[in-house]
ROZAKE-110525 format. One record per residue: z negated, x negated, y of N, C-alpha, C in turn. Coordinates in steps of 0.02 Angstrom, whole numbers, plus 50000, padded with zeros to 5 digits. Each point is the difference from the previous one (the first is absolute). Example, Ala and Ser with C-alpha at 12.3 -4.5 7.8 and 13.67 -1.06 7.14 Angstrom:
2
- 49610:49340:49716:50000:50045:50059:50000:49955:50060;
- 50036:50018:50053:49997:49958:50059:49963:50039:50055;
//
This chain:
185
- 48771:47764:52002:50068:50025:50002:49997:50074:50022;
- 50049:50032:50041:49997:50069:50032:50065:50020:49991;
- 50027:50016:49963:50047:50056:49995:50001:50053:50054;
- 50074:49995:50050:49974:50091:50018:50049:50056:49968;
- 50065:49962:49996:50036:50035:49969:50027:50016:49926;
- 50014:50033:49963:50040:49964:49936:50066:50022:50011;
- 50027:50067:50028:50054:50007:50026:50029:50003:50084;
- 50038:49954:50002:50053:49985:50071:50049:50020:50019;
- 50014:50042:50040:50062:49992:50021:50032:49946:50048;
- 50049:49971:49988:50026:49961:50033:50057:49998:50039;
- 50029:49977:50051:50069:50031:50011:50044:49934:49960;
- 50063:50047:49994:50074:49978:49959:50043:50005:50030;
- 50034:49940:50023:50070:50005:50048:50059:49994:49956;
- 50047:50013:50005:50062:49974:49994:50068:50009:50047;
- 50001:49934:50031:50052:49990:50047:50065:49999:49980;
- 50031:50011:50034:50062:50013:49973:50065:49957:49998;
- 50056:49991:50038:50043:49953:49956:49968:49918:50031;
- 50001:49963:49963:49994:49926:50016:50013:49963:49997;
- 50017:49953:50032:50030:49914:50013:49985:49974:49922;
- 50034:49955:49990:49992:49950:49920:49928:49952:50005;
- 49985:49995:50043:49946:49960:50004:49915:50034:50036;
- 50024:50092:50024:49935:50024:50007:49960:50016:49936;
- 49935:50033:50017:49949:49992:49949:50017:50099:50017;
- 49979:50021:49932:49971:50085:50015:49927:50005:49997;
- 49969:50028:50028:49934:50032:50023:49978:50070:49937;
- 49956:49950:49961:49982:50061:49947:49951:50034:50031;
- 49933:49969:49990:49942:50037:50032:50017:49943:50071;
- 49975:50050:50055:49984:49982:50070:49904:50027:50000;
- 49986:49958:49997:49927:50020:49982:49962:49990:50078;
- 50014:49950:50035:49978:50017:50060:50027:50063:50058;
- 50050:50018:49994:49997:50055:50036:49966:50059:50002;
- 49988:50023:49920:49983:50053:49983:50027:50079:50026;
- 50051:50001:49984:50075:50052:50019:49977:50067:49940;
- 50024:50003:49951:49996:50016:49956:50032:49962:49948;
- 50000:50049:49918:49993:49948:49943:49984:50003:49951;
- 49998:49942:49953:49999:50003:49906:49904:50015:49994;
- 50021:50027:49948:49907:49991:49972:50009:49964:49941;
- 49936:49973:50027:49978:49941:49933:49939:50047:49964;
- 49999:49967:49944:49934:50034:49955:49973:49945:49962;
- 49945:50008:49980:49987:49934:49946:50008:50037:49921;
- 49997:49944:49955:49995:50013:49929:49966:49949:49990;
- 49926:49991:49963:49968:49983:49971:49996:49985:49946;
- 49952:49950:49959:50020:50017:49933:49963:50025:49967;
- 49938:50065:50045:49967:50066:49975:50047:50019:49954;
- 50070:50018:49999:50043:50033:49976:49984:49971:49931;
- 49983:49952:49999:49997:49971:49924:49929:49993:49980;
- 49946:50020:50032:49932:49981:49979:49963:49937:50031;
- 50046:49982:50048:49964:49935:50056:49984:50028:50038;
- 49936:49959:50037:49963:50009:50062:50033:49975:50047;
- 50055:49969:50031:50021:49949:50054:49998:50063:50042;
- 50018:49977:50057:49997:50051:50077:50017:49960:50042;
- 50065:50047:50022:50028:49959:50037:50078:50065:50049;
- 49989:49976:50087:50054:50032:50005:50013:49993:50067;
- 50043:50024:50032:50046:50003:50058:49951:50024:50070;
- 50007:49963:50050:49975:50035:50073:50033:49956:50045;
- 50004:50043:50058:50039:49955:50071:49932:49999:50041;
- 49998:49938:50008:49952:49956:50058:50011:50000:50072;
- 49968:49987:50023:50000:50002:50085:50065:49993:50013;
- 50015:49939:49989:50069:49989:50015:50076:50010:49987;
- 49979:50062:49978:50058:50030:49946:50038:49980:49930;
- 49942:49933:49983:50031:49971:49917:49966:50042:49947;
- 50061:50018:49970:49983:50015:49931:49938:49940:49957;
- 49941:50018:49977:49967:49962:49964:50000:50026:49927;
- 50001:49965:49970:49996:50010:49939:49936:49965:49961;
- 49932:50036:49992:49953:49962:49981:49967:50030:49936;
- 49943:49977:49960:49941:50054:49972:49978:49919:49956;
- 49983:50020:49945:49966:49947:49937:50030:50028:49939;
- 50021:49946:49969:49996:50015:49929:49964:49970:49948;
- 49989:50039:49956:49956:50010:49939:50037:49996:49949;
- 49984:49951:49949:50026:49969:49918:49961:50054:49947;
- 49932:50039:50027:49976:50045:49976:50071:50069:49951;
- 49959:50016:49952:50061:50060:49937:50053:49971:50021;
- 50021:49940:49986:50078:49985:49998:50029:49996:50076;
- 49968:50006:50047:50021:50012:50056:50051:49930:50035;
- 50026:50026:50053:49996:49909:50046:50077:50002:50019;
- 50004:50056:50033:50055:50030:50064:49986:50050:50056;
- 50047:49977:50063:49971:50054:50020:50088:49988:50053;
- 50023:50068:50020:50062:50006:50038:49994:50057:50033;
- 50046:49972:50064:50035:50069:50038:50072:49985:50000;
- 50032:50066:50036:50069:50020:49971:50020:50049:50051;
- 50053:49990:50041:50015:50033:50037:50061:50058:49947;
- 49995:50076:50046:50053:50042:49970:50025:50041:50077;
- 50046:50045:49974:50035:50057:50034:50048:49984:50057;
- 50045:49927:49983:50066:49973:50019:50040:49988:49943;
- 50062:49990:49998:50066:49968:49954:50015:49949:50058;
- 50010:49938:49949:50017:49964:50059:50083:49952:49973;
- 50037:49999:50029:50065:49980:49962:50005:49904:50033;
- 49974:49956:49967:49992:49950:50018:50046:49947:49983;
- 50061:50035:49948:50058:49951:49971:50039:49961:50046;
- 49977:50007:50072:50043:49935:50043:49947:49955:50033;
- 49949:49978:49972:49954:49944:50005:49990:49980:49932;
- 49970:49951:50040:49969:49933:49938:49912:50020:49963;
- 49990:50010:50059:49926:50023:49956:49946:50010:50055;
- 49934:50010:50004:49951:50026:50042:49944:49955:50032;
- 50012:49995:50053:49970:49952:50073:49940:50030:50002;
- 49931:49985:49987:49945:49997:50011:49955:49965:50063;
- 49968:50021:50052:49940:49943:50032:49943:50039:49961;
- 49956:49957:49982:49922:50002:49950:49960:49951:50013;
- 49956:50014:50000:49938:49952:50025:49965:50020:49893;
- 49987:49959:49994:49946:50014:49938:49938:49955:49981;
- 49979:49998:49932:49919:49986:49989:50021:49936:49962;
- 50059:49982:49974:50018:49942:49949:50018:50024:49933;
- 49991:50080:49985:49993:50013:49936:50087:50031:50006;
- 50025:49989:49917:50089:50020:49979:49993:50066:50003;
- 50025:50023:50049:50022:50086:49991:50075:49999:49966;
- 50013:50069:50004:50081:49993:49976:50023:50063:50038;
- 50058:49997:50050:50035:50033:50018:50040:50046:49960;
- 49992:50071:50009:50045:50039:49959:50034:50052:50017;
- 50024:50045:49964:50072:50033:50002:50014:50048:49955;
- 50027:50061:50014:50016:50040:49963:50057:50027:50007;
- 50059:50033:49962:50065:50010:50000:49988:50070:49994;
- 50035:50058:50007:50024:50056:49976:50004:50020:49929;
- 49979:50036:49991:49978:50011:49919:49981:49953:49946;
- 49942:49966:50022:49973:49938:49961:49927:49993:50012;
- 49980:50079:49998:49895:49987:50032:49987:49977:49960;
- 50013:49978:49924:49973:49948:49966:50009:49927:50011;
- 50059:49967:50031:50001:49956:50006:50013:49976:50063;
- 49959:49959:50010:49984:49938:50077:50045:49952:49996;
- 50016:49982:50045:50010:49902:50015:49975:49985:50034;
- 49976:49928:49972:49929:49960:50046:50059:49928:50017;
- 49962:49970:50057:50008:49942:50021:49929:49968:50003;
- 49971:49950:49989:49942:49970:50016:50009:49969:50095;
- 49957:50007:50028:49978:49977:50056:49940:49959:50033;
- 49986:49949:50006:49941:49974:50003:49993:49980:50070;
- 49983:50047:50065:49990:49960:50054:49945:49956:50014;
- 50006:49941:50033:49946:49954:50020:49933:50061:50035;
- 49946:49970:49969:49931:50037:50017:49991:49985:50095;
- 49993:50065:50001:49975:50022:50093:50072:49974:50052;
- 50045:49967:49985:50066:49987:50035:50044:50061:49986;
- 50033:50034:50070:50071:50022:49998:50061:49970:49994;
- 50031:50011:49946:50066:49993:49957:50056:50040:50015;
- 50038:49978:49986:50095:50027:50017:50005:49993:49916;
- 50012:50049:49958:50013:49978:49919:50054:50041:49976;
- 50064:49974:49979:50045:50030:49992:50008:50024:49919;
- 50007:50044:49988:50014:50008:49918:50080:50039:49983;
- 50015:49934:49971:50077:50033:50005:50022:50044:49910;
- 50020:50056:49986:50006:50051:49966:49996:49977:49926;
- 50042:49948:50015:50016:49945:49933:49942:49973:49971;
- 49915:50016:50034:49950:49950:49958:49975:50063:49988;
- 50023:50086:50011:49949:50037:49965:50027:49997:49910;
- 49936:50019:49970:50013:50022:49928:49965:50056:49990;
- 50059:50045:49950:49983:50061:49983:49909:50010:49970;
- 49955:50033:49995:49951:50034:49967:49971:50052:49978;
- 49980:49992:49936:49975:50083:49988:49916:50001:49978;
- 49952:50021:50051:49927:50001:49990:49977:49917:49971;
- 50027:49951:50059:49986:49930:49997:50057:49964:49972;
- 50048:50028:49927:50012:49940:49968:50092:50013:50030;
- 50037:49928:49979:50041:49994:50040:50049:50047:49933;
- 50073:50013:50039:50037:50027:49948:50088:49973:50043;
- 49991:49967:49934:50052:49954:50008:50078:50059:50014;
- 50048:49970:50033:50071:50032:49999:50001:50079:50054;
- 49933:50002:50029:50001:50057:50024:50019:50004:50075;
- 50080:50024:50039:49998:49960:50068:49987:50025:50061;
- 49966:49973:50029:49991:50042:50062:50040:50014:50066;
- 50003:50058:50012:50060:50039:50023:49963:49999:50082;
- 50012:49964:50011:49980:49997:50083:50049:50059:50065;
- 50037:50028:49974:50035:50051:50007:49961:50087:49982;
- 49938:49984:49985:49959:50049:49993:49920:50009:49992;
- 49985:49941:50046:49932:49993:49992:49968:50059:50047;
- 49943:50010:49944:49954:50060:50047:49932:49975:50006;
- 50000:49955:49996:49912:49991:50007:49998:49907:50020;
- 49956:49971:50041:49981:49930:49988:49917:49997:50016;
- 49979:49960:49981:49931:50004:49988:49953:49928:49996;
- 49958:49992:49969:49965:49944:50003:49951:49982:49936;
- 49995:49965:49938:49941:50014:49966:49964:49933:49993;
- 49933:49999:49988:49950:49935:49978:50019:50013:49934;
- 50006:49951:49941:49985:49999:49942:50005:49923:49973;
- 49916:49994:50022:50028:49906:49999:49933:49992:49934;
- 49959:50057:49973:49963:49998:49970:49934:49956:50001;
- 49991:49998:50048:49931:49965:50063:49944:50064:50028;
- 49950:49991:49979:49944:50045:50041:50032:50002:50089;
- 49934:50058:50033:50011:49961:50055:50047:50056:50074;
- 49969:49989:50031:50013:50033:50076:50088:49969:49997;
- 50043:50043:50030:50059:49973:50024:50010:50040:50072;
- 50033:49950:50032:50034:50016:50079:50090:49971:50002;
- 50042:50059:50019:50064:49979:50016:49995:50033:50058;
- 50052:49966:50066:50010:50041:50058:50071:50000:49990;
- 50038:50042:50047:50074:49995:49989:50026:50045:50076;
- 50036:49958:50027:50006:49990:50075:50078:50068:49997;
- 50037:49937:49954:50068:50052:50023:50036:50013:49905;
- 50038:50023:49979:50040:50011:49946:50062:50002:50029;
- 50057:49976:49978:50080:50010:49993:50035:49974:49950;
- 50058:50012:50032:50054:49968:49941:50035:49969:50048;
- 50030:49943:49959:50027:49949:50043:50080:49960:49966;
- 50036:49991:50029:50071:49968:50010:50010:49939:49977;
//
C-alpha cells in the first residue's frame, strides 16, 4: 500500500439555478479547477493504529485507501472534506460513482455547528465494479463518536463537510475510488 497524500485538495462546484430533474456537482474531481480539502481522521485519535487517507490518482479519482488495525481498540479510519457550506434543502440526497473492495463504508456529513455529530449512511459498492449509488438524506442517521443518537435532525440546509469512513471492524488493507459526488433531484 502507498499513500502519497493524506491531505487533498479537491475542486467544489456549485452550479447554479436548476431544472427539477438536474443533478448539482459537489466535488468535480476530474477537472481539477480548484476546491474542498479533505483530511483524514484516524482512530490514532483514540489510541488505534489504522492508517488510512485521501489521494487523487492518475486519473483524477479521489481514492480513499490505507489498512486498518483492531490493535488498542482501534478499527476506523476516515476522510472528510471541509471549507464549503453547502445549502442542499432542494434535493433528495447525494449521487455517488465508486468503484470499491466489497467492504461497508458509510457515507457522511456534517451540519453547521455539530463537529460532534456526523450522519452516516452505510454504502456497500460491488468489489472492483463502477457504481451509480444514490443515498437519499432520509437513510442518514445522526452520530456522536460511532453511536447513533436518536431524534437528532439533519439539516441539509447547512451541511459543511461530507466524507467517507471504514468502520466495519475487519483487519485489513481497504480501497474506495470515487469518480464523481453530487446531489441529486
Amino acid at each position: 500500500m502507498k499513500m502519497r497524500l493524506l491531505r487533498v485538495t479537491l475542486p467544489f462546484v456549485l452550479i447554479g439555478s436548476l431544472a427539477a430533474n438536474e443533478k448539482m456537482v459537489l466535488a468535480d474531481l476530474e477537472s481539477m479547477r480548484s476546491g474542498m480539502n479533505w483530511r483524514a481522521v484516524n482512530d490514532g485519535v483514540m489510541g488505534g493504529l489504522s492508517q488510512g487517507g485521501a489521494a487523487v490518482d492518475e486519473s483524477g479519482r479521489l481514492v480513499f485507501e490505507g489498512k486498518i488495525s483492531l490493535e488498542n481498540n482501534g478499527g476506523f479510519s476516515s476522510i472528510r472534506s471541509s471549507g464549503r457550506e453547502m445549502d442542499l434543502s432542494g434535493f433528495e440526497g447525494i449521487e455517488l460513482k465508486v468503484k470499491g473492495d466489497g467492504r461497508k463504508y458509510y457515507l457522511t456529513a456534517r451540519t453547521k455547528g455539530g463537529w460532534r455529530v456526523a450522519f452516516w449512511s452505510p454504502i456497500q459498492p460491488a468489489k472492483g465494479e463502477w457504481v451509480t449509488v444514490k443515498v437519499p438524506f432520509s437513510d442518514f442517521y445522526a452520530t456522536s463518536f460511532g453511536r447513533k443518537l436518536p431524534g437528532v435532525k439533519f439539516k441539509t440546509d447547512q451541511i459543511t463537510s461530507i466524507g467517507f469512513m471504514l468502520y466495519d471492524k475487519k483487519d485489513g488493507d481497504f480501497h474506495l475510488e470515487v469518480e464523481s459526488i453530487g446531489a441529486y433531484k
